[in-house]
N, C-alpha and C positions, 0 to 999 in steps of 0.2 A: 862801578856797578857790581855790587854781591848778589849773585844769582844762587837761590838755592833750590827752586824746582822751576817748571819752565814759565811759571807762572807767580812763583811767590818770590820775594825779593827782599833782602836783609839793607834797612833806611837808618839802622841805630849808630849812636857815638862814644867813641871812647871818653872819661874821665879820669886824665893822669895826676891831677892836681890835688883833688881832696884826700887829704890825709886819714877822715874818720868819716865811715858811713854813719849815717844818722848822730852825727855827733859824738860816738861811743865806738865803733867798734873799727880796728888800724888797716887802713888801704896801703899795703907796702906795694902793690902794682897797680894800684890803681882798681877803677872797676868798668863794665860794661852799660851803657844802659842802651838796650835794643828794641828796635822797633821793626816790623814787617807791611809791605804792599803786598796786596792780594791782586792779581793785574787779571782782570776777566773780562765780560761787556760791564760792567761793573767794576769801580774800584774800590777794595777798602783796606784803611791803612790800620794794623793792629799795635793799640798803643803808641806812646809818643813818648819823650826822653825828660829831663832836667831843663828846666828855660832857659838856664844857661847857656846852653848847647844848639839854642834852635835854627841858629843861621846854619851851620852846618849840617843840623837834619834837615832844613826846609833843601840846601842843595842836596841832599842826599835822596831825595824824593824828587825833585826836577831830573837830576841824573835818570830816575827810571821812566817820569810823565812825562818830561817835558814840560809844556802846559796843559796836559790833560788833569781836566779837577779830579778830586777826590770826591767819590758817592758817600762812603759813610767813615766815620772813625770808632773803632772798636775798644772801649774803655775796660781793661780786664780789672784792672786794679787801680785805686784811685792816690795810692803817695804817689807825693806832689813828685818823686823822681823818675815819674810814668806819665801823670797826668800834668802835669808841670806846663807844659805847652800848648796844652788844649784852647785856650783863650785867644792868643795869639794866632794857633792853627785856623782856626774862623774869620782871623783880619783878611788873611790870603785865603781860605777856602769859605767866602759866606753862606755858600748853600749845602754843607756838608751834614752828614747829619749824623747827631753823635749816640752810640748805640750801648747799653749797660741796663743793670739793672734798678728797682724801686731804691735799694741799698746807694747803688752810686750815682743817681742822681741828688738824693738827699744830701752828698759829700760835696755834688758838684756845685751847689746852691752855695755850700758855705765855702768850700775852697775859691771856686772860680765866682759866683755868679751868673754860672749861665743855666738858662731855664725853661730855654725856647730851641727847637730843634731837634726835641730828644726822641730816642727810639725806646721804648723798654721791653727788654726781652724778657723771658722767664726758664725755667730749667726745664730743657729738653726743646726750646725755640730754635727756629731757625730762617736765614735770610739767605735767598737765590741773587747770584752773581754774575747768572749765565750759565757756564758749565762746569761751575764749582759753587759750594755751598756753603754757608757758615755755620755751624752747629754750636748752641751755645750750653754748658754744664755749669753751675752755679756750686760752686766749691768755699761754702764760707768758710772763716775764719783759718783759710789758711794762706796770707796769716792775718787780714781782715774780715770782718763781716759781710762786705761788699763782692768778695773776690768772684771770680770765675775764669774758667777755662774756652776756648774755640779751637771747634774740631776744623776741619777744612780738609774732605780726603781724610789722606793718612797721615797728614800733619799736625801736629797739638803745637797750638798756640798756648801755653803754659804758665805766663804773669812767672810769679817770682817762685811757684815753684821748679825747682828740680834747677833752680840758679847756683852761679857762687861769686866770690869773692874775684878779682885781677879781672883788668882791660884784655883785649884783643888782640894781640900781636901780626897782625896782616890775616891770616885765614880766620874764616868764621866759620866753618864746620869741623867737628871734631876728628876727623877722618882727614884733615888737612893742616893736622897740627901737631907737636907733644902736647899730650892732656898731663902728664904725670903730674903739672905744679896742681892743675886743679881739682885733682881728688881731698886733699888735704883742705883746700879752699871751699869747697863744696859740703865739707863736713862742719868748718867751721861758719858759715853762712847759715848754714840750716840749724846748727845748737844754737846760735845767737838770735838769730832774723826769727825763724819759725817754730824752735826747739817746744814753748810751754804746748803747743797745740796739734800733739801727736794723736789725739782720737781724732779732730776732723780733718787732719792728711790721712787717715786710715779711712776715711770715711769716701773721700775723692778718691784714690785708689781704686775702692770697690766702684765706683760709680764707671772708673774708665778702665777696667779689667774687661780684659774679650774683646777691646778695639783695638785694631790694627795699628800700629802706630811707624811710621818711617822715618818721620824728623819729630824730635820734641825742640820749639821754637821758644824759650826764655828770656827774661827781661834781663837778664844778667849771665852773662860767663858766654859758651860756647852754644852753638845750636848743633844739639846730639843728634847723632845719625849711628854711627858706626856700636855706639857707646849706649845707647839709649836703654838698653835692658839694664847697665848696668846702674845707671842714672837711678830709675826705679826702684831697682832691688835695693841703693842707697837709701833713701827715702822711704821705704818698705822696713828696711830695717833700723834705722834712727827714729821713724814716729815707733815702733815697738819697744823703743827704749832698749835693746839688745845690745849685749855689750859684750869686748873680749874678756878673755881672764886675766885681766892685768891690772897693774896699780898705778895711782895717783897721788904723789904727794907732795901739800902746798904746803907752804911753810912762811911764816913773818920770823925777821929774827934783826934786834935794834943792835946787839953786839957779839951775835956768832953761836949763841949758848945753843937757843933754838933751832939754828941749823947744822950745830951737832949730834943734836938729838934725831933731826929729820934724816941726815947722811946713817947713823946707828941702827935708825929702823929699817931705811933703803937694802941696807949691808944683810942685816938678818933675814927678811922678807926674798933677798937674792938667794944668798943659801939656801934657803928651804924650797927653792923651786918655780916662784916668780921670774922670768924673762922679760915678761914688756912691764915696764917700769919704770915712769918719769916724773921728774921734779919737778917742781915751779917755785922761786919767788915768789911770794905776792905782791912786794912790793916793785920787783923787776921784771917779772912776764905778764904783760895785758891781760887780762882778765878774759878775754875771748876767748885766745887759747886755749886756756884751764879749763874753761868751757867747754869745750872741743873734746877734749883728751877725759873729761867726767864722762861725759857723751858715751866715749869710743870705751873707756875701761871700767869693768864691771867694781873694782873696790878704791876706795877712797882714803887716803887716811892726811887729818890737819892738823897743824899746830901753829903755834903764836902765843910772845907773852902778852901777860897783864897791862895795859896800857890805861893810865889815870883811871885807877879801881876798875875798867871795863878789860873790854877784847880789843886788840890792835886792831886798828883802823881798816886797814886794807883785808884782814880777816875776816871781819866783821860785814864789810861790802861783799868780798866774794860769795858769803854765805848766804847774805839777802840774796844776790845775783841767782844761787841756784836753787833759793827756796821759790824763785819766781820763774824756773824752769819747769817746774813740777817733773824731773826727773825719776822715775822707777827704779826699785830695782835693784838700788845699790848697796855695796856693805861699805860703812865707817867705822874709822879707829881715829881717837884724837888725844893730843899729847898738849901740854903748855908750860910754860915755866914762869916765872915771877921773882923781884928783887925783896920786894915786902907785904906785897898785900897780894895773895890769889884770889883770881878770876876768872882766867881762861880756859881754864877747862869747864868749869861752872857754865860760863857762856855759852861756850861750844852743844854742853850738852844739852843744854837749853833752846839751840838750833833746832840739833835734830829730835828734841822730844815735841819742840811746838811745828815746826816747819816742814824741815827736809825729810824726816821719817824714815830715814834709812836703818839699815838692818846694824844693829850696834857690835862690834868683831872686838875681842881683846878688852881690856882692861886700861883705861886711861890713864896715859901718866901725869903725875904734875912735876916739874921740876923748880925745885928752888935756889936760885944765882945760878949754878953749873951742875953739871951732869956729876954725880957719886958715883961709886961704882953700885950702889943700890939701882938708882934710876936707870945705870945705861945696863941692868941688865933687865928691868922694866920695859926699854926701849927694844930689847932686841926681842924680849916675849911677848911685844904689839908685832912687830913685823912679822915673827911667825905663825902667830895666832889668825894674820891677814891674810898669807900664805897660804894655812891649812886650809881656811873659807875657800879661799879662790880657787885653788888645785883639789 
């Protein structure tokens, strides 16, 4: 039994198995998916886990009832890795009744089929428990249309905001754990999961600015206590698109040219005064990542050759990736090289005049077969050029 206030109680399960949330983005520890009992004259269970997992949330819900039923179930958000068990939860609990809004029962019709039983709330409703209350705040699109928040006290029942990435390790509150792996986790969850829809988490924000808050309760990572401003202030600051003074630079390269070129601008960019400063592969670091580290540093600078008259493949994906970010904000610089026929720069710039709209730094290079020493001093007046911006 996880007890986190005298009355509210942690029902969720770890997943150490899948290797890619939602098909696409890398579980190296796995991830959380959490669920809460509100224990009053009244019981309601907030959210429910992956089907997968339901033998051991249903015992994990006896461990605090027993056999006492459940009055209602609280649907904050409707993927199926929250709502996943609703169906089932009805075989065992038939007179429960399930509580959301016009938005999620429309999902539940088509995920589940259920259509009978329903409560619908609206923003600013709320349901008596006894001597606790449930408040409900309608927080769309972040990062469904459906979503929503539950107050209860000074507890925020929170759905997938203010989540992250990695399972549980025996403690559930943060205050009973090292957090340190999941700040980095919790950056990369939120550019990937939530990143394109930073005006309506700014929008919820303002909605729960001025309430009190002592635990923020999440479908995923830790349940914040100690940590919880900081939580916030993360999410406060990534939906503003806010970023450090530092550089990002990706690079495809089929036989080295291209990642001499990327090491040349690194080298010049360091000189002139750059400190946070990382590289990526593209075709060797997940593309989450990169994600992550766009997010966190304010300039950007890419390259890749020409591939079959086009832009290298994996180039070419990152750049859709963060034109679907809708990321602010940023400065780019882009370099490419080519064996016979140029593209890659053409392409690139092609990105960010129709997409990415980033603020354009330096002068792009094109390289042809290998670096001259024309080019690599090309290369090292992009890195300074990036430099000057940033600092």
């Amino acid at each position: 039994m996880k007890q986190i206030t005298d009355k509210i109680f942690y029902v969720g399960v770890n997943d150490r198995n899948k290797t890619l949330f939602e098909g696409l983005w890398p579980l190296p520890n796995g991830v959380s998916y959490n669920a809460y009992l509100v224990v009053d004259e009244k019981v309601a269970l907030i959210d429910t886990v992956e089907v997968d997992f339901f033998m051991p949330f249903l015992e994990n819900i006896r461990e605090v009832l027993g056999e006492r039923p459940i009055d209602y179930v609280v649907v904050n958000h409707m993927e199926p890795d929250h709502s996943g068990s609703l169906a089932l939860l009805r075989q065992f609990y038939p007179n429960i009744e399930i509580i959301g809004n016009k938005k999620t029962f429309d999902m539940m019709a088509g995920f589940y089929h259920l259509t009978t039983g329903l409560k619908e709330v609206k923003n600013g409703d709320s349901i008596e428990l006894g001597s606790l209350s449930l408040n409900f705040v309608l927080t769309p699109m972040v990062h469904w249309p459906e979503t929503m928040v539950t107050l209860c006290g000074t507890t925020l029942f929170s759905g997938d905001a203010f989540g992250c990435f990695g399972a549980l390790n025996g403690a559930i509150i943060d205050e009973h754990m090292n957090c340190d792996y999941f700040w980095d986790e919790m950056e990369r969850y939120y550019s990937n999961i939530v990143g394109k829809y930073g005006t309506p988490v700014q929008m919820a924000l303002k909605k729960l600015a001025g309430v009190q808050l002592d635990f923020i309760c999440s479908t995923h990572g830790p349940v914040w206590h100690q940590y919880r401003d900081k939580v916030i202030g993360v999410y406060d600051r990534l939906s503003k698109y806010e970023a450090e003074p530092g550089l990002v630079i990706c690079y495809g390269t089929m036989y080295g040219n291209t990642e001499r070129a990327a090491e040349v601008i690194a080298r010049a960019a360091s000189e002139a005064g750059v400190k946070n400063i990382v590289m990526h592969n593209v075709s060797k670091t997940h593309h989450s990542y990169i994600i992550r580290d766009v997010f966190r540093y304010k300039g950007l600078i890419v390259g890749a050759p020409t591939y079959n008259t086009g832009l290298y493949h994996e180039m070419d994906v990152l750049l859709s990736e963060l034109s679907q970010k809708d990321i602010k904000g940023r400065y780019l610089g882009w370099f490419g090289s080519y064996g016979w026929a140029s593209k890659a720069v053409a392409e690139i710039a092609k990105w960010n005049e129709e997409k990415l709209k980033y603020e354009p730094v330096g002068e792009p290079v094109e390289i042809k077969q290998s670096l001259t020493p024309e080019t690599f001093a090309k290369c090292e007046a992009l890195g300074r050029a990036m430099a000057e911006r940033l600092l």
